[in-house]
C-alpha positions as a Markdown table, in Angstrom:
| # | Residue | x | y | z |
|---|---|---|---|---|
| 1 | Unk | 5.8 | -3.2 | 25.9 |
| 2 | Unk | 4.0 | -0.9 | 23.7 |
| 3 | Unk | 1.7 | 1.9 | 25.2 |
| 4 | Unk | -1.2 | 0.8 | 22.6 |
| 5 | Unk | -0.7 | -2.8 | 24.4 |
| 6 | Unk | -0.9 | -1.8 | 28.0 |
| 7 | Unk | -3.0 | 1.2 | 27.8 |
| 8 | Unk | -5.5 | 0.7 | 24.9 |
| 9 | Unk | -5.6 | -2.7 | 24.6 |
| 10 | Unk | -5.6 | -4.7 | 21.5 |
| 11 | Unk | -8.3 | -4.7 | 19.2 |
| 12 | Unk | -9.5 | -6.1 | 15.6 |
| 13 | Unk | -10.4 | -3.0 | 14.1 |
| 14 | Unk | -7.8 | -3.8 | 11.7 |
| 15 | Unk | -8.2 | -7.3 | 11.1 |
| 16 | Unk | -8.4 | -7.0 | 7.4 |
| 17 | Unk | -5.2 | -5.5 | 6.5 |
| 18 | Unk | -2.0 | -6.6 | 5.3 |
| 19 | Unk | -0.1 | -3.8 | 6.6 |
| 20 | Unk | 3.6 | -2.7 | 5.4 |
| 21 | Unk | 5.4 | 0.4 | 7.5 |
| 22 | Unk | 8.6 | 0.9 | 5.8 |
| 23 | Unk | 11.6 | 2.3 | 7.9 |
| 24 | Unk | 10.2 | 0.4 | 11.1 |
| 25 | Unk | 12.7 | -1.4 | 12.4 |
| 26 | Unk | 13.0 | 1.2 | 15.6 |
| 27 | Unk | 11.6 | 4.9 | 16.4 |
| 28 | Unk | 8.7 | 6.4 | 14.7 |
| 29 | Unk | 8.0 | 3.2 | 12.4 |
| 30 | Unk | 8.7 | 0.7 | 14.7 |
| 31 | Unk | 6.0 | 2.4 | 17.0 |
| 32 | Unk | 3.8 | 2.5 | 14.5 |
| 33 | Unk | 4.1 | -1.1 | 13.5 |
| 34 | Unk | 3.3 | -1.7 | 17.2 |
| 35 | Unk | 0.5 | -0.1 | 17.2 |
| 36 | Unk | -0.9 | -1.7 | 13.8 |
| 37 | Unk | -0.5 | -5.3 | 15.2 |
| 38 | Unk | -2.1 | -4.2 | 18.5 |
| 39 | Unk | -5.2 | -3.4 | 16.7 |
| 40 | Unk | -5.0 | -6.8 | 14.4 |
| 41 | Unk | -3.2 | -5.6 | 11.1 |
| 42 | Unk | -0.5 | -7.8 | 9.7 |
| 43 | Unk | 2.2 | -6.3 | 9.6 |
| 44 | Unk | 5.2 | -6.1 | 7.6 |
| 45 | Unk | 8.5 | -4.7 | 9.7 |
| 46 | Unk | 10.3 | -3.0 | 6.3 |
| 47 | Unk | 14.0 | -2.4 | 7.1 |
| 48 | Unk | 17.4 | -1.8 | 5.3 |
| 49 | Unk | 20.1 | -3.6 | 7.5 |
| 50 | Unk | 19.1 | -3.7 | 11.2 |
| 51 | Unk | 17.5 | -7.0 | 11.2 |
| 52 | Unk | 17.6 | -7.7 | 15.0 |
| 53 | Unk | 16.0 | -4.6 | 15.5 |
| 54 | Unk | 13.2 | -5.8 | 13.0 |
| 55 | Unk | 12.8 | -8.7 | 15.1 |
| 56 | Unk | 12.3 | -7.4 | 18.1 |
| 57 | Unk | 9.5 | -5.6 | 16.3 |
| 58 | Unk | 8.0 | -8.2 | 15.1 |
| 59 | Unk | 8.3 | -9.8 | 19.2 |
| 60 | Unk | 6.2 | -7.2 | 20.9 |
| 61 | Unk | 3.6 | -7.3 | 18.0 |
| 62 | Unk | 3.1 | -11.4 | 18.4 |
| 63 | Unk | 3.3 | -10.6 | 22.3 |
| 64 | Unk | 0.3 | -8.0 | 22.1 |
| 65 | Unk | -1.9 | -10.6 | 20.4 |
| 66 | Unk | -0.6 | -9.8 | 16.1 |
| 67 | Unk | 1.2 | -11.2 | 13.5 |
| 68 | Unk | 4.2 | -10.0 | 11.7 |
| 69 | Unk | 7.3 | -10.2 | 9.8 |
| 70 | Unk | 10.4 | -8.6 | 8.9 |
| 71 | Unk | 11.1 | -7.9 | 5.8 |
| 72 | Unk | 14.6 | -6.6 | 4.7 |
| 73 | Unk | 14.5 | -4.1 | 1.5 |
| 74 | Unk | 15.8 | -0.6 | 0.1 |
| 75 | Unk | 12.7 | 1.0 | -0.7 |
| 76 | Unk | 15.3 | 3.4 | -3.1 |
| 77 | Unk | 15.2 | 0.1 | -5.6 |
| 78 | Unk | 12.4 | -0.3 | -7.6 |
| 79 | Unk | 13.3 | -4.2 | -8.2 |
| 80 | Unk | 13.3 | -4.8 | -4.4 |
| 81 | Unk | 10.1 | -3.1 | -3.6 |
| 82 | Unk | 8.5 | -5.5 | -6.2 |
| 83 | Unk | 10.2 | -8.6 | -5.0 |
| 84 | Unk | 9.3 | -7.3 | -1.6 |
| 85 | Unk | 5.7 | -6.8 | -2.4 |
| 86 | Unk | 5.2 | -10.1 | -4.1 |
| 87 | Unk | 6.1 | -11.9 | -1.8 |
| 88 | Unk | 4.3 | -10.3 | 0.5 |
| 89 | Unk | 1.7 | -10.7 | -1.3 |
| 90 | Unk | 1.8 | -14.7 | -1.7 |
| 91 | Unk | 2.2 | -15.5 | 1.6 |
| 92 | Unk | -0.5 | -12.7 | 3.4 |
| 93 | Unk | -2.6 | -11.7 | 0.8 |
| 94 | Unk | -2.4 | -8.3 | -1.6 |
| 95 | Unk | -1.5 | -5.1 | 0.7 |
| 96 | Unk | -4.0 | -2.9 | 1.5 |
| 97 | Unk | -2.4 | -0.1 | 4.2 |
| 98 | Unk | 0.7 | 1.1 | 3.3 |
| 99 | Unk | 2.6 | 3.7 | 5.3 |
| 100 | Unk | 5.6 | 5.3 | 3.9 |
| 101 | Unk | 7.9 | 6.3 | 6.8 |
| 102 | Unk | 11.6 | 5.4 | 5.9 |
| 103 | Unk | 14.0 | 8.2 | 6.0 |
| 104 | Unk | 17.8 | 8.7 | 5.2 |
| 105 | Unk | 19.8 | 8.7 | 8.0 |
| 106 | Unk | 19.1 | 12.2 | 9.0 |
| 107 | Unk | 20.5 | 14.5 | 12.1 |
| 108 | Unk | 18.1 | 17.6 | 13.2 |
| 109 | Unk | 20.7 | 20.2 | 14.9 |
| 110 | Unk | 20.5 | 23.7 | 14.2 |
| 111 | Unk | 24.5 | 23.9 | 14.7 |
| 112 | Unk | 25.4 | 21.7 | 12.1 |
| 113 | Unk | 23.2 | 22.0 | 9.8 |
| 114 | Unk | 23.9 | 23.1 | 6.0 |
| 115 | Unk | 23.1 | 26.3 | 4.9 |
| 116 | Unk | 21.3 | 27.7 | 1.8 |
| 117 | Unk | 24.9 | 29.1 | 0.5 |
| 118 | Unk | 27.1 | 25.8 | 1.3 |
| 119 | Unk | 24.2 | 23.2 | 0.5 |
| 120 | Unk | 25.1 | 21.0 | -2.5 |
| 121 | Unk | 22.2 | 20.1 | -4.8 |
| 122 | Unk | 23.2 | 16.2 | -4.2 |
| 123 | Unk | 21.7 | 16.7 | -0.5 |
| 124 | Unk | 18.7 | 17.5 | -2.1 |
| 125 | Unk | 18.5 | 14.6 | -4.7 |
| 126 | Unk | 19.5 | 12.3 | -1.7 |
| 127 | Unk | 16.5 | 13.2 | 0.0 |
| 128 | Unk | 14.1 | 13.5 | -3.4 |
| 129 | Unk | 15.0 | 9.6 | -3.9 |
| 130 | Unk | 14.3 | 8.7 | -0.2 |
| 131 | Unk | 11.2 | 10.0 | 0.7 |
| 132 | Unk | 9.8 | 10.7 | -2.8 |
| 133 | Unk | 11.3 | 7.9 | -4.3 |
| 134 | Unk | 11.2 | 5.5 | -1.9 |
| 135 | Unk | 7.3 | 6.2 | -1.8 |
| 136 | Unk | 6.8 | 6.4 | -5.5 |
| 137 | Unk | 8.3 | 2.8 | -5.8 |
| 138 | Unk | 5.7 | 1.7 | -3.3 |
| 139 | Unk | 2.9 | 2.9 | -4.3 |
| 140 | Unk | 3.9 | 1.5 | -7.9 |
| 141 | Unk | 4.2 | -2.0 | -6.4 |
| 142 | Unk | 1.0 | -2.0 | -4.0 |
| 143 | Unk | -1.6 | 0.0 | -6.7 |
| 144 | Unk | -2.8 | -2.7 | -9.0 |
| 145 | Unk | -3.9 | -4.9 | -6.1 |
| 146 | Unk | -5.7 | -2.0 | -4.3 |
| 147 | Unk | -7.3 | -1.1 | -7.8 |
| 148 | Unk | -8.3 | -4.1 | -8.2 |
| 149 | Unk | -9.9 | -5.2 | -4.8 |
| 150 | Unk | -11.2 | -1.0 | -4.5 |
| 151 | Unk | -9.7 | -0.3 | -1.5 |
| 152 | Unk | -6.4 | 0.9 | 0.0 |
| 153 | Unk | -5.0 | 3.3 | 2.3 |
| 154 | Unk | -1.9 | 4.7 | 2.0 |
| 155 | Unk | -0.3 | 7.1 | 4.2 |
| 156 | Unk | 2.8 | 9.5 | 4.3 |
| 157 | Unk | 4.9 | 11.1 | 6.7 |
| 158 | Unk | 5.9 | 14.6 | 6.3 |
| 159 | Unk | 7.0 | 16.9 | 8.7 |
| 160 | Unk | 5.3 | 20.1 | 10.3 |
| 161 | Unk | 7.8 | 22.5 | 8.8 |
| 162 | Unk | 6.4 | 21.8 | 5.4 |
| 163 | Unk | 4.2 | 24.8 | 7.2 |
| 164 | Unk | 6.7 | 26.4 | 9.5 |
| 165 | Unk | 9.6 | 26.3 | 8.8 |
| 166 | Unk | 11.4 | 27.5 | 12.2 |
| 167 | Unk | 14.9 | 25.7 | 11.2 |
| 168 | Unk | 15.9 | 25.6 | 7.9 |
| 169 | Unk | 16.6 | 22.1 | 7.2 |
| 170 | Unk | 16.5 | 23.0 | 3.1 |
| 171 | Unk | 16.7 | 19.4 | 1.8 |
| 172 | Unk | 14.6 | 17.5 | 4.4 |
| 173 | Unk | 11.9 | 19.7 | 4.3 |
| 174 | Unk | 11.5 | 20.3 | 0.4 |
| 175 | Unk | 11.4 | 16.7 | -0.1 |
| 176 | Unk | 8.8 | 16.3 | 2.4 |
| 177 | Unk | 6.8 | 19.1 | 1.0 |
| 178 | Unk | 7.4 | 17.8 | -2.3 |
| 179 | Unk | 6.2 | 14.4 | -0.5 |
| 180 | Unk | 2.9 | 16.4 | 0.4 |
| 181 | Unk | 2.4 | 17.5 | -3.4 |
| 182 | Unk | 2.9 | 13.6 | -4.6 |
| 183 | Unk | 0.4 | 12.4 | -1.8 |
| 184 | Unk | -2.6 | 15.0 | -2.8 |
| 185 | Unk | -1.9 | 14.3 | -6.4 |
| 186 | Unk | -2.3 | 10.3 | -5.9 |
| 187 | Unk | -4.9 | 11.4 | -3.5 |
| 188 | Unk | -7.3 | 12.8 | -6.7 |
| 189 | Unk | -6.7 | 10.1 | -8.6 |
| 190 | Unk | -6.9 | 7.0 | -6.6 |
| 191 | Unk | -10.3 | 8.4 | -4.8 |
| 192 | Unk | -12.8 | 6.9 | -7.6 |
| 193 | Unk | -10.7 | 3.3 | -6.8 |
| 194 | Unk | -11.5 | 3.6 | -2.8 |
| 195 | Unk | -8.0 | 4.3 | -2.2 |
| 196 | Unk | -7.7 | 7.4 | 0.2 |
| 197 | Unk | -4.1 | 8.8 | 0.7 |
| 198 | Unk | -3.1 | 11.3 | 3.3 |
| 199 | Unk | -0.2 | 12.3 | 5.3 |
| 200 | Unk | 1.2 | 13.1 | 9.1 |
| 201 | Unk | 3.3 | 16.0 | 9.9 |
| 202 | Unk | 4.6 | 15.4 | 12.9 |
| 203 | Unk | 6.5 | 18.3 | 14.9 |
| 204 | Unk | 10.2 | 17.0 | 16.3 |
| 205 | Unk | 10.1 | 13.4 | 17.4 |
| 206 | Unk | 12.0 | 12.9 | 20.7 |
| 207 | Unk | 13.7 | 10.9 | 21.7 |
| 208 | Unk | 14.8 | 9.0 | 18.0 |
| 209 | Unk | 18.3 | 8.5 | 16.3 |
| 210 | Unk | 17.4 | 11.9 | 14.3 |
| 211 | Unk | 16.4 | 14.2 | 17.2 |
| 212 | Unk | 19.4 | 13.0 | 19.5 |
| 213 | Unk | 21.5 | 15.8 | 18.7 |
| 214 | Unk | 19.0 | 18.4 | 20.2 |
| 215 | Unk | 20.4 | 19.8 | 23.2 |
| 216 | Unk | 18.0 | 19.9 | 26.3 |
| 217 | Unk | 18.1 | 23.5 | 25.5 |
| 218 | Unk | 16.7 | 23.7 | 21.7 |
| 219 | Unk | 14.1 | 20.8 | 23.4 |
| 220 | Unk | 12.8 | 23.3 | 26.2 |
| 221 | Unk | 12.6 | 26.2 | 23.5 |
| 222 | Unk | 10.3 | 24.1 | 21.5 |
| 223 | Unk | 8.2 | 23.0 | 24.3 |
| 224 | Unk | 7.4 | 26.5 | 25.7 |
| 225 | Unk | 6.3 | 27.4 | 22.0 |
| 226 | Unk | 4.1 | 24.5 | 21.6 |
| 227 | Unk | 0.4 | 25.1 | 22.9 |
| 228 | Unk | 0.6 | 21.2 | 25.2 |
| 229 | Unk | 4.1 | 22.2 | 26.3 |
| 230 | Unk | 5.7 | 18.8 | 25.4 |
| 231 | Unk | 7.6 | 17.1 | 22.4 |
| 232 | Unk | 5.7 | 14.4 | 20.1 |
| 233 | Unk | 6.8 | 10.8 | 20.8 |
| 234 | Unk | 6.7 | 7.9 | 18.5 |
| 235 | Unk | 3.5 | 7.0 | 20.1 |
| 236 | Unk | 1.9 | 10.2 | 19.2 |
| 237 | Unk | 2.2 | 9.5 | 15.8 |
| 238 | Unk | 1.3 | 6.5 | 15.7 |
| 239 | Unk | -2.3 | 6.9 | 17.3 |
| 240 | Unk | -2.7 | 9.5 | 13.7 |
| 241 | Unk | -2.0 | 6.2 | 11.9 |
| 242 | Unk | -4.2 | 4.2 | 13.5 |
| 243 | Unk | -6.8 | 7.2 | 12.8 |
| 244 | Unk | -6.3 | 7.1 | 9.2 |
| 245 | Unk | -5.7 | 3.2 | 9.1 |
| 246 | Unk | -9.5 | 2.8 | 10.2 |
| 247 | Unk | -12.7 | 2.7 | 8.6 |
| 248 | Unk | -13.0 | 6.0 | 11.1 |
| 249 | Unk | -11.4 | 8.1 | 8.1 |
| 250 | Unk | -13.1 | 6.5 | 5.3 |
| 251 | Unk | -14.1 | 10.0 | 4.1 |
| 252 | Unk | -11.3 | 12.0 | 3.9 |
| 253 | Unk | -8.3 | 11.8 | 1.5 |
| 254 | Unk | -5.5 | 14.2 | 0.5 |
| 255 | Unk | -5.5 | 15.8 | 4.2 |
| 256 | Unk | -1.9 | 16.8 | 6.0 |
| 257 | Unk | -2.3 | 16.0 | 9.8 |
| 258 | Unk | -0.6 | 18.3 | 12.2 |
| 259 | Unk | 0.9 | 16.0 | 15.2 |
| 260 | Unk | 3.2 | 18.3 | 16.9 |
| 261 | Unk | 0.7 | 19.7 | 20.0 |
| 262 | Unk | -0.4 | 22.8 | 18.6 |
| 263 | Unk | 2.8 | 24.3 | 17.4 |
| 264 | Unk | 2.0 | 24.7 | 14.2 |
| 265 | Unk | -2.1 | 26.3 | 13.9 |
| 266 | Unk | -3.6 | 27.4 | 10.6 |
């Protein structure tokens, strides 16, 4: 069972949202998705193709006290996002809290990674259409309802070397800081609505299908660098979300929250 079930407890603080977490079927979304329904969101389990994996999301948020539902869509296609969001919509209510976490499949390992002089420019559009894509066709689908009702939070994963880049990892991280640039711009505009947008930047994730093929070694060279001598976990992340989820954050929009225990300090 979830940390945010056994040690937090479950709460109502988010009784009023119709929550979708994209990419949650298992590792940082599905802990986030967790951690929504703990706290008495409604939450939509977004996933391309793993749908037992969904479920069992969708399990442990009805066992901590929520309510939930898988939902199976490619948030790359624009016409599946809408159907997606309609119905949604007619069976929950409009969507409110939206958190754009889906990735491509993605590996972060320093030995196999491509370089700036063998990267192909498709890499990069791959990524551009998942994370920028993929959150530009949700935002499209949730806006006119949060425009409507004034009030909306949407928020964005990124990734801490947006800021420090310590690997290289040339199309993941432009995308993301591309991601950034999309979020403070919706951020501006969406703020006379009541709609705040910000992002997370969490430092490597351990353990998840991406950070697997870390060796123990690059793990214990990141951990002496970082300030509270430990990796993130899916957990850590997900207690931002919550923070910006709330009515805590009501005031603040267009920020980039650093999750990664110090490492990266401006």
């Amino acid at each position: 069972m979830s940390a945010f079930g056994q040690g937090l407890g479950s709460s109502d603080m988010l009784r009023d949202r119709v929550a979708i977490v994209t990419g949650s079927s298992r590792g940082i979304g599905a802990a986030i998705a967790r951690a929504l329904g703990a706290h008495g969101a409604t939450v939509i389990v977004n996933y391309l193709q793993n749908h037992d994996a969904a479920q069992h999301v969708v399990e442990v948020v009805e066992a901590l006290g929520g309510r939930a539902e898988a939902y199976a869509a490619d948030v790359t296609n624009p016409q599946a996002v809408h159907t997606m969001i309609t119905e949604v919509t007619e069976r929950f209510g409009p969507v409110n809290l939206l958190v754009n976490n889906a990735l491509q499949n993605y590996t972060f390992d320093p030995l196999t990674r491509s370089t700036a002089w063998t990267i192909p420019w498709e890499d990069y559009q791959n990524q551009f259409n998942s994370s920028v894509g993929g959150a530009y066709n949700l935002c499209h689908a949730v806006l006119p309802a949060m425009r409507t009702t004034g009030d909306g939070r949407i928020i964005n994963l990124v990734t801490d070397l947006i800021e420090r880049p310590s690997i290289p990892y040339h199309d993941y991280t432009t995308a993301k800081t591309a991601l950034l640039g999309f979020s403070r711009n919706l951020a501006s505009e969406l703020g006379p609505f009541g709609i705040t947008v910000n992002c997370i930047a969490p430092g490597l994730v351990y353990p998840t299908d991406s950070s697997q093929a870390t060796t123990d070694e690059q793990r214990d060279d990141l951990e002496a660098a970082t300030p509270l001598r430990r990796l993130a976990t899916p957990e850590d992340v997900a207690g931002s979300v919550l923070f910006f989820a709330s009515n805590w954050s009501s005031f603040i929009t267009g920020a980039c929250l650093f999750v990664d225990g110090g490492l990266v300090m401006k």
